[in-house]
Structures are given as C-alpha cells and as structure tokens.
Steps between C-alpha positions, in 0.01 A plus 500: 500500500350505832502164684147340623499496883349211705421580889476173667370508858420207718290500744314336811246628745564864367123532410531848749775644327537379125244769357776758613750300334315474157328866481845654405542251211187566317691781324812289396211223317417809304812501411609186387558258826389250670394396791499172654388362876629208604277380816611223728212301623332803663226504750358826461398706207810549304390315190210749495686791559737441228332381229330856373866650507718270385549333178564163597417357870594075562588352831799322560606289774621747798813664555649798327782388288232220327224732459768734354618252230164390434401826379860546323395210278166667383643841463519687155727758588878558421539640822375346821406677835426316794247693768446401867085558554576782730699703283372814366665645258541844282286515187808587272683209655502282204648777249840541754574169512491410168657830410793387775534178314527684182769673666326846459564778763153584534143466428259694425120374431274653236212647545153266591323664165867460309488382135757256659209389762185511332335197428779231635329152641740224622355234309658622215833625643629165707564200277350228698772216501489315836861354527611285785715567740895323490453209704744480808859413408467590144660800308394699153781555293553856469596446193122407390379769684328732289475736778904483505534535134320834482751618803823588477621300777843301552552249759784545692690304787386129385152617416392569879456858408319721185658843439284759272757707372414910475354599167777684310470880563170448758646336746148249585516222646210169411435359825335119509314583874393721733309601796367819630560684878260356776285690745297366779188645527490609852565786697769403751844606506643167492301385210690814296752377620479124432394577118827766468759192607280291272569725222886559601572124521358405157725824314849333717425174481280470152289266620112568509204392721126444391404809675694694204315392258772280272435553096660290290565420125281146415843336334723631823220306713554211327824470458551495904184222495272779708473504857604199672241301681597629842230539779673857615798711329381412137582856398816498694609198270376622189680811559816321542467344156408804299805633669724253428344475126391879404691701731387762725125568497385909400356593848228722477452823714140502462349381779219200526342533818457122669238436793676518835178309646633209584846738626273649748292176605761313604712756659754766303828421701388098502515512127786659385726296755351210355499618141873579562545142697378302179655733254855413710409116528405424139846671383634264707357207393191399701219278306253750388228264644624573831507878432149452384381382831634787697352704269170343516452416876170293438557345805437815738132571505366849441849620308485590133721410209771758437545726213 
C-alpha cells in the first residue's frame, strides 16, 4: 500500500519565492499528498501566497524547527517531508522517495491520464489525524509503534540503532529517512562546488541538512521527539537522532535545487567559511544560541540573514 505523504514547509518573508516552491507540488495533491505551510509571523505576503496551493497554511511562532513541528502535529501523512520555501523541486519527487523508503530500486510514475491517476483528490487519500509531536525528553516505545510493527526491524547495540534486514532473495532494504542531493541555484563555480561537498559529506558522514530536503516516517519522527528547539543546527540534531535510532538515511541522487540568493548576497567565500566555522563549532559543543547569532548578524546594518 502506498504511504500518504505530508510536505511540511515553514516559512517567513518568502512571499517572493514560495509560489516556486508550491507550483511543483500541485501534481503530488493530485496524487494523494499534502501540503502544509507553516508561516512564522510574516510581514509580507506569504499567507496569501500560500493559501491557494497548499492544503493547510497556520502561523506559528518563528523559527524553523517550531514551525516544523507545528505542522508535524497537523499532518495526515505516514511519511513526512520537510521543504525550505526556496526549494524547488522535481515533479516526480514524491514517487522516489517513498519508493526509496519502500526499499524499491526505482520509480517509475504513470501516466497523467493513467487509470492509476484519473480522478485522485487528496481529501480522500490522507486520513486527517493531527497527532502531536513527543514532547522533549520523552520516548515512544517502539514496541507500540505501529509504524515498527509493520517493519521488519531489530534493534541492535542497546537499542541506539534499527537494522532493516534484506528481504530474502531481493536483497531491499526499508529505510525510516531520507534526504535528496542539493543544488544551489546559481551559476558560479564555487556554488557547484559548495552543493557537491554538501552532497559528499551527508553519504560519509549520514547526517543531513535542511537544504536536502529530510523525509521521514511520522512514528520515526516521534520516536526521536522531532527537531529539537534549537535556534540554528535543528537538522544537524535531528539527523543525529535518526542516526543513532534508524540507521543510515537513503540519500537521494536526485537533485533539489536550493536558492543560492542569500549565498551570493552576502558573499560566496564569506559563507562557506562560516558555514564550515559553525558546522566545526557546534560538533564541538558551542550553545546553538551563540551559533545562531553569527549566523544572523542583526547587529550589522545592511547584511542579510544567511541561507
């Protein structure tokens, strides 16, 4: 049975590019998903923008990991696919992840006019059951996951890590998460370059950034308590839990092409040696909140947030 698919993205202040973002999705409503906005106390026309192409829109108080779990709680789907605003993304994009998941080799999407097509609404395919999000410091018992008893997972090493075993004479494996390959949108050299050792990192180290586009099954999500209310490296942290909890995530080839924008406002080489500086100091410890004001240099007038 094919799995429902939420696609949660949160936004602020992306009135100019979120029309991009949703366009591609229409399709993937047709065929069963959802789409949900998350907007955090905008001051432009977001709200407006989103609410003829999505299927839910509610405002949250701002910052990406809340306005993320705040549209994880409303969301329908068995799988869930969080979106930055600026993303655009390949109309068949919903069929390879959840055919990764499914631990199938490939995907290939029917026809538009397909028997298989024809006539599909979301309303009727997502099972509207807003659940909450895991508060912080609690854990869901595997055990009671319904998600985990329709996988054939064991836990292994004290329960930090799930194993899917291969299917006997296949040799598929379920995954639990995801994310695709990231490209910048710009022409430079460096930003090909930049999105490449993006892409390399996540495969060695199996950690993912929000950039890739992280897709996740609903019970795996909660079982880790969803993103952690961090200011900055939110999808850093989750990472490291699906990690320890699911194992490696399936990492995508398909490319989702990001806005380099704000890359090329604020200066190409300035960014990635700062990307590269917090990336280094949050391994090693430093209080996100003090990332998050290097990141966001409000103090220095005229210079932009960073991607």
């Amino acid at each position: 049975m094919t799995l429902a698919l939420s696609i949660i993205i949160p936004a602020r202040n992306e009135a100019e590019t979120l029309t991009a973002t949703l366009l591609p999705l229409q399709g993937m409503r047709r065929r069963g998903g959802e789409v949900i906005v998350v907007d955090g106390e905008s001051r432009d026309e977001t709200l407006e923008r989103a609410r003829p192409l999505a299927d839910r829109v509610l405002t949250s108080p701002p910052g990406r990991a809340r306005q993320m779990n705040a549209g994880a709680r409303i969301a329908g789907g068995e799988v869930l696919w969080f979106l930055h605003a600026d993303t655009r993304v390949p109309e068949e994009a919903d069929g390879i992840l959840l055919a990764a998941l499914a631990g199938e080799a490939s995907y290939r999407p029917s026809p538009p006019n397909s028997q298989e097509n024809r006539g599909r609404h979301p309303p009727r395919q997502i099972q509207r059951n807003p659940r909450s999000v895991t508060a912080p410091g609690q854990r869901v018992s595997w055990q009671r996951s319904r998600w985990a008893r329709h996988h054939p997972w064991r836990i292994q090493r004290n329960a930090t890590s799930l194993i899917a075993p291969a299917q006997r004479g296949r040799g598929r494996h379920h995954r639990a998460w995801g994310r695709f390959d990231a490209r910048l949108s710009g022409d430079h050299r460096l930003l090909t370059l930049v999105a490449r050792m993006m892409n390399l990192r996540s495969r060695l180290t199996g950690i993912a950034t929000g950039d890739q586009g992280i897709f996740v099954h609903r019970d795996a999500f909660h079982a880790v308590a969803g993103f952690p209310d961090l200011p900055l490296m939110e999808d850093i942290a989750l990472s490291r839990r699906l990690k320890a909890l699911a194992g490696r995530p399936a990492c995508l080839r398909t490319p989702l092409v990001t806005s380099s924008r704000r890359w090329e406002e604020n200066g190409i080489a300035r960014t990635i040696l700062l990307m590269w500086g917090l990336r280094l100091a949050f391994a090693l410890g430093t209080d996100p909140a003090r990332l998050a004001r290097w990141y966001h240099p409000s103090s220095t007038p005229g210079r932009k947030p960073l991607p």
